[in-house]
N, C-alpha and C positions, 0 to 999 in steps of 0.2 A: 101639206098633204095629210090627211087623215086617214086611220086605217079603213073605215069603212064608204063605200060606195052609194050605197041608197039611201037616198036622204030619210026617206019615211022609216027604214032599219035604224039610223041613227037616231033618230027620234026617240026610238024606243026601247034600245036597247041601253042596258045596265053598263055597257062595257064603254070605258073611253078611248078616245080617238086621238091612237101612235100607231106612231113609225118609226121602223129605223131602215138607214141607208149603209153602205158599207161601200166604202173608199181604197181605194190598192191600185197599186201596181203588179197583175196578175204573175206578170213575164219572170220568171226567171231561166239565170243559165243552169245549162245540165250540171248535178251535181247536187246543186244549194237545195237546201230540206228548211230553212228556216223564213217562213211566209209572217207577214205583218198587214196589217187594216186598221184602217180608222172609221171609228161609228158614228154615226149622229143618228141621235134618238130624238123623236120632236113630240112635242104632245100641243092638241090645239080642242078649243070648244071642251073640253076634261070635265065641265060644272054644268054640259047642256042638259043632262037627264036628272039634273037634284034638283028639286022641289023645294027646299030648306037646306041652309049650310051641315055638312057634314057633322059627327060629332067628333069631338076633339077632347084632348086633352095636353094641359103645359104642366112642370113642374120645374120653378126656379130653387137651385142648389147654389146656396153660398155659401164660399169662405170662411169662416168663422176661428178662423187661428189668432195666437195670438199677434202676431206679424200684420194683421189686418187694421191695428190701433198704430201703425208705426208707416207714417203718420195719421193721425186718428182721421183725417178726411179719406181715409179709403173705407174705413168701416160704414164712413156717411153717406159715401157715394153710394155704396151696394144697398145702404136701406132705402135709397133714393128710388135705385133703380130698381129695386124689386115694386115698385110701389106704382113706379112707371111702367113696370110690365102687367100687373094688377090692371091697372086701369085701362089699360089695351085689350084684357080679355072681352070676346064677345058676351052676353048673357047666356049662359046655361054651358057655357066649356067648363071643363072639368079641372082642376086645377090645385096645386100645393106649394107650399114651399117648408126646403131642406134647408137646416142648420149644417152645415161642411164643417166636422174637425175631426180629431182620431177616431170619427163613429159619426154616426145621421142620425139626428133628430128630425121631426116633423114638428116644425114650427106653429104652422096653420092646414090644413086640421090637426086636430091633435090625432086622430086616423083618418087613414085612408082618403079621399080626395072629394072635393067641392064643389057643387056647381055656382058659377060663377054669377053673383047677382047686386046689386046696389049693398044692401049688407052685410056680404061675406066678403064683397072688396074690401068697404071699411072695417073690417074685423080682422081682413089679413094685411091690409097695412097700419095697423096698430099692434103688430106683432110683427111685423117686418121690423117696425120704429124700435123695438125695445131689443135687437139684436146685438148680442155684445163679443166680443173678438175676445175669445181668452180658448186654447187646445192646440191641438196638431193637425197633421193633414192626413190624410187617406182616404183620396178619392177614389178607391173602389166598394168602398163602402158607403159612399154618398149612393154611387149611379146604381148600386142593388137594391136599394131602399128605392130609386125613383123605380129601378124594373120592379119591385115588387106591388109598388102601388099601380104604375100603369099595368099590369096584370089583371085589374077591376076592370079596365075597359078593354077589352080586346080589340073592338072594333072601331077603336075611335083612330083618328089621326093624330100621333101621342108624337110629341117636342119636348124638347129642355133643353136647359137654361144654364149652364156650368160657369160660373165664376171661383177664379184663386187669384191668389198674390206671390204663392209659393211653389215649392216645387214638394213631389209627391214622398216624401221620407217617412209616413207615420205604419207604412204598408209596405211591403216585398214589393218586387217589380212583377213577380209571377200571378199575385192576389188580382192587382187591377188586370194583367191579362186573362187571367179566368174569370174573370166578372164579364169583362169587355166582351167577350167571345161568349158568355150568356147574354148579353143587351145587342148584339148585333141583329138587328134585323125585328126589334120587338121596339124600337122609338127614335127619331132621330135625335143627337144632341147637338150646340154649337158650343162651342166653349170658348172663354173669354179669359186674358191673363189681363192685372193691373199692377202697378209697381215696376221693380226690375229684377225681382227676387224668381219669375218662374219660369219654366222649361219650356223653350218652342218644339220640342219634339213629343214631350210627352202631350202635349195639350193636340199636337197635330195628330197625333196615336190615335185619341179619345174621338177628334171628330172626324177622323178617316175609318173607321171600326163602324162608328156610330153616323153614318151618311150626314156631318154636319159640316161646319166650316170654323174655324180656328182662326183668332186673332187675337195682338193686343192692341189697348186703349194707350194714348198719350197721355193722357190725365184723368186722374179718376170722376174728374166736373166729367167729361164726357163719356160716360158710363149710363146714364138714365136715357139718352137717348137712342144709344145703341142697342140697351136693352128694348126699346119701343120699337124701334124700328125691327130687331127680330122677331117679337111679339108679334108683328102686325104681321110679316112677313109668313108666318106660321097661321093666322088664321087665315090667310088666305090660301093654302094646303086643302084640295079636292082629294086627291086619292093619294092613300095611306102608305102604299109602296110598289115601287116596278121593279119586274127582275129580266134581265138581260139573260138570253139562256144560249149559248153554244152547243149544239149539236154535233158531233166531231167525228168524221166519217173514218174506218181502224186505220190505224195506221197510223193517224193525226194527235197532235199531242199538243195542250195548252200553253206555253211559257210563260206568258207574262198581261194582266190586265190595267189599266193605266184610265184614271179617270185623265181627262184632260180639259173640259172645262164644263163648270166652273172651275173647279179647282184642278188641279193640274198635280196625282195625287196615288202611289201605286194601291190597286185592290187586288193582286194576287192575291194575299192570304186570307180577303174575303169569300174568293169563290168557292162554292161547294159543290161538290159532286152528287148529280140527283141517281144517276146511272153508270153503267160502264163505259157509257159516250157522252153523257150529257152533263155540262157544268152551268154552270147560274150566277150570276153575280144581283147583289139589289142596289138599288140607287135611293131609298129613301122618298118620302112624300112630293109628290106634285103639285101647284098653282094649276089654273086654269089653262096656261098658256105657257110651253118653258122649251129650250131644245138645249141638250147636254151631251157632249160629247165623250168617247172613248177609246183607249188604240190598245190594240189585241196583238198578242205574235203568239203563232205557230209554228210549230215541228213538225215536219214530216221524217218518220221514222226511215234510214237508211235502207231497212232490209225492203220498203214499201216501192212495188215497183210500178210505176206510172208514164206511159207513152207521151214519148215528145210532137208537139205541136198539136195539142188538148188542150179543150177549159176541160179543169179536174174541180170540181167541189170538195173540199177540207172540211168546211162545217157550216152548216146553219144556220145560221142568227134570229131568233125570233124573241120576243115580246110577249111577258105575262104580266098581270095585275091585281090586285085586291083594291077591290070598289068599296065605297063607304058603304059601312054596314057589314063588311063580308070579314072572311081573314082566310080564306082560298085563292091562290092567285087564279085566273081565267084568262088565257091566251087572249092578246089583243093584236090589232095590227097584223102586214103582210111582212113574213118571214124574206129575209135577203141570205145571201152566199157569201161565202170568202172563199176566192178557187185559189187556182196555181196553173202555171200554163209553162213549162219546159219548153225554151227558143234555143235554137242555135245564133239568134239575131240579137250580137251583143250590143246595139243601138237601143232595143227595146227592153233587154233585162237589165241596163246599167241606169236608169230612170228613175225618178223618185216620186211618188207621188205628193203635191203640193199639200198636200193637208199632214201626209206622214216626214214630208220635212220642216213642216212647219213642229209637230209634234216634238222631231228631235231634236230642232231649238230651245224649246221651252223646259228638257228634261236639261238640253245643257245649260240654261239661264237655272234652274233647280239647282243645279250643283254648284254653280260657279258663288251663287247668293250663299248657299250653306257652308262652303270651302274657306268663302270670307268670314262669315260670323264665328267658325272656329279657330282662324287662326288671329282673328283681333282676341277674341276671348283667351289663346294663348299668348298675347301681347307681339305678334310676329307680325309689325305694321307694313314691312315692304309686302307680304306675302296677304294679307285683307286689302291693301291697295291691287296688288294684282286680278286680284279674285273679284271683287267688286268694278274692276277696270272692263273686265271681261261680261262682265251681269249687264254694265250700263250699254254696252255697244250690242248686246244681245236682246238686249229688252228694247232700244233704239232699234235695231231690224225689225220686231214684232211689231212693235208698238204699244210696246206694254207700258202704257202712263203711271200706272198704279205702282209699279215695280221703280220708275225712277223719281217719283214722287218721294216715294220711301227711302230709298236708297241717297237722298237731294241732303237730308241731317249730316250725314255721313260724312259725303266726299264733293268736292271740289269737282265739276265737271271741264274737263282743259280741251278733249275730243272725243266727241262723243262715238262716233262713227270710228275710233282708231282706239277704243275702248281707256283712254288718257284719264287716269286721275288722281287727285289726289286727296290723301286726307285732312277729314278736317280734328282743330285740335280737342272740338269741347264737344266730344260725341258724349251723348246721354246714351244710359242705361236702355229706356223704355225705347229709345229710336232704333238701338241696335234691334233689340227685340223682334219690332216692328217688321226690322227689314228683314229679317229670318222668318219673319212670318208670311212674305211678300214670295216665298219660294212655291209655296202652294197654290196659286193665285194664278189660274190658268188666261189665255186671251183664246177668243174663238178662235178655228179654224177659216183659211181664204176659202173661199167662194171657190168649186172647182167641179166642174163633170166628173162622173160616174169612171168614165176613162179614159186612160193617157192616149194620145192618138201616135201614132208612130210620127217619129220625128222630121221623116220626108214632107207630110202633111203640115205642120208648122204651127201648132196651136199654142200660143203667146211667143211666136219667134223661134228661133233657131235655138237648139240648146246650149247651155254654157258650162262650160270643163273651168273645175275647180281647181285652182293654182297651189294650193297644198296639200290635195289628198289626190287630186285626180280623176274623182268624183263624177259621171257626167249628170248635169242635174236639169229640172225643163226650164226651157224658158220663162216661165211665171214664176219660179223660185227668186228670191234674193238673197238668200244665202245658202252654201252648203248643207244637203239636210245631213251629212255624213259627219261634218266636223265644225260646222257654223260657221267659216269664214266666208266672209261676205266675197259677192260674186261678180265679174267684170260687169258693166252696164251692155245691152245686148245693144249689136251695130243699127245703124237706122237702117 
């Protein structure tokens, strides 16, 4: 679904074509003030009114400690891969590359940024080649060097490229956060860790701030292709950033925003306040073609009083944009509602909605993967077995492949479905990593109407009452959206 109707309007208009839908369970019982929804945002045809690819801009930041020669194929890898992402650029993107150590250099140009052509490639990987590992870290003053350079292009569709090996010690913890909260919203970045020397939380910081995605490599040999394959990924980025805007009717109050997928990833402290009712959040550059999810909860204030058995509106959800070329967003897309509906019909307000329970899966699969990483990393093995016992059986409900993929180095899988396992003896550094890094790493939302139908109606069967919270949850759930235990199979 696109936002716009008229084909001959679409044609000609500047603005791209989204949507978003919002998912809930309206009903609650008298009393309860805390309302929750799930978004999906879609973008489709995004590239139909550009005549020529957007302008853009990359700027790969690397490593450059001395830890990076330890063992010296990681300083190899990284020249590799800066060389593979060079060769990825389009002709005429705009492009740099950062030396990372207790300060930024700019490697290639020697200022400000390049367009990208047959001889500035080879000129910037012949100064990629001669990069040598010897400093410290302080990655917030790599990523102000990149904002100051993408600064030159306002309008372009501006990426980066962060690689380390370490963890960020050259800099305060408060320095990267006031930098990060100057680069929010002015480029996206992905950051990449290699080795087993660096932080899964700071690197998830950097691309949860910075609308990118956060991982590490298994070996640093595959690093040139990860980088390529970001690179490519990035030049195929149409519009430059979308901002998700809630409109919040008095009384109504924000609590919490939660990317959910791709990445599966909290953005409260991204949102900003445009008004005294209205907040915003941005999601970062667009492809052609993408849908991305998100889950919202609201507060309704106690003293707010509202008649029972109403749809009540809370807030607004609508859709703005910056089109290549611009840097003003421009509402796009038909604006949707989050209500609330006060029932005495506790059939209808004890209901979960299939996508919001899916959601609260995935925040308990989040925890369960981070609970293990820390208490292996305190060497407390029964307690990372339990914790990861609980990830495999939760990620098995979802289906999240990618999650027990990761998780496979680790542990022994004995049952899967009864969350059984055990560890294994020769866990690596970089696997652990991995699987911490596997916390962020959302699965779409089921397939589900707009809304729950009352349960005399029967839409996926009968409901099913959860055997350890009590829960009632619909019949198209398979597991508790309240506490994630999996749920009796429903009667034929």
């Amino acid at each position: 679904m696109v936002a716009e109707t008229n084909a001959e309007h679409e044609t000609l208009s500047p603005r791209p074509g989204f949507a978003v839908r919002a998912y809930q369970n309206r009903y609650l019982p008298l009393g309860a003030r805390d309302v929750s929804a799930f978004l999906t945002v879609t973008g489709q045809g995004l590239a139909a009114h550009l005549a020529t690819p957007p302008e853009a801009a990359e700027i790969v930041m690397i490593d450059c400690s001395g830890s990076m020669s330890m063992p010296a194929t990681k300083i190899a890898a990284a020249r590799r891969a800066v060389a593979a992402a060079v060769d990825t650029l389009r002709d005429g993107v705009f492009f740099a590359i950062i030396e990372g150590t207790g300060r930024a250099r700019p490697v290639y140009p020697a200022t400000g940024l390049v367009r990208a052509d047959e001889r500035t490639r080879a000129e910037a990987k012949r100064a990629a080649a001669r990069l040598v590992a010897s400093g410290g870290t302080a990655m917030g003053n790599w990523l102000a060097l990149a904002r100051e350079l993408f600064a030159t292009r306002p309008t372009a569709i501006r990426h980066a490229l962060l690689l380390t090996d370490g963890q960020n010690v050259g800099e305060q913890p408060q320095h990267l956060d006031r930098v990060l909260a100057e680069c929010a919203g002015q480029f996206v970045c992905d950051a990449r860790g290699i080795g087993g020397d660096w932080e899964p939380r700071e690197l998830q910081r950097i691309a949860t701030v910075l609308n990118g995605h956060a991982d590490g490599l298994r070996r640093p040999a595959d690093l040139a292709d990860d980088f390529r394959q970001l690179t490519e990924a990035a030049m195929g980025k149409v519009v430059p950033n979308l901002f998700v805007r809630l409109r919040l009717t008095p009384g109504t109050r924000l609590r919490f925003v939660r990317e959910a997928f791709p990445a599966n990833v909290d953005l409260t402290d991204q949102v900003t306040q445009l008004d005294e009712r209205t907040v915003e959040f941005g999601t970062g550059s667009w492809p052609e073609q993408d849908t991305r999810e998100y889950f919202v909860g609201l507060t309704v204030d106690p003293d707010t009083d509202h008649p029972v058995g109403e749809d009540i509106q809370l807030a607004l959800v609508s859709l703005a944009a910056t089109t290549a070329g611009t840097t003003e967003p421009h509402a796009v897309g038909t604006p949707d509602s989050i209500e609330a509906h006060w029932t005495h019909d506790a059939a209808l307000s004890s209901r979960v909605h299939p996508k919001v329970a899916h959601q609260n899966g995935q925040e308990e699969l989040h925890t369960a993967l981070m609970a293990g990483f820390d208490a292996f990393d305190r060497d407390q093995r029964a307690q990372a077995e339990h914790h990861w016992g609980r990830a495999v059986r939760l990620a098995t409900l979802a289906g999240n492949a990618e999650v027990l993929v990761r998780l496979d180095p680790l542990v022994t899988v004995v049952d899967a479905a009864g969350g059984v396992v055990r560890l294994r003896d020769d866990v690596r550094r970089e696997d652990l990593l991995r699987a911490a890094m596997s916390s962020v790493i959302g699965t779409r939302s089921p397939q589900a109407s707009d809304e729950l139908a009352h349960p005399d109606h029967g839409v996926g069967g009968p409901d099913r009452t959860c055997a350890h919270c009590g829960r009632i949850c619909p019949g198209t759930a398979s597991y508790c959206g309240a506490c994630g235990t999996p749920l009796p199979e429903a009667a034929p």
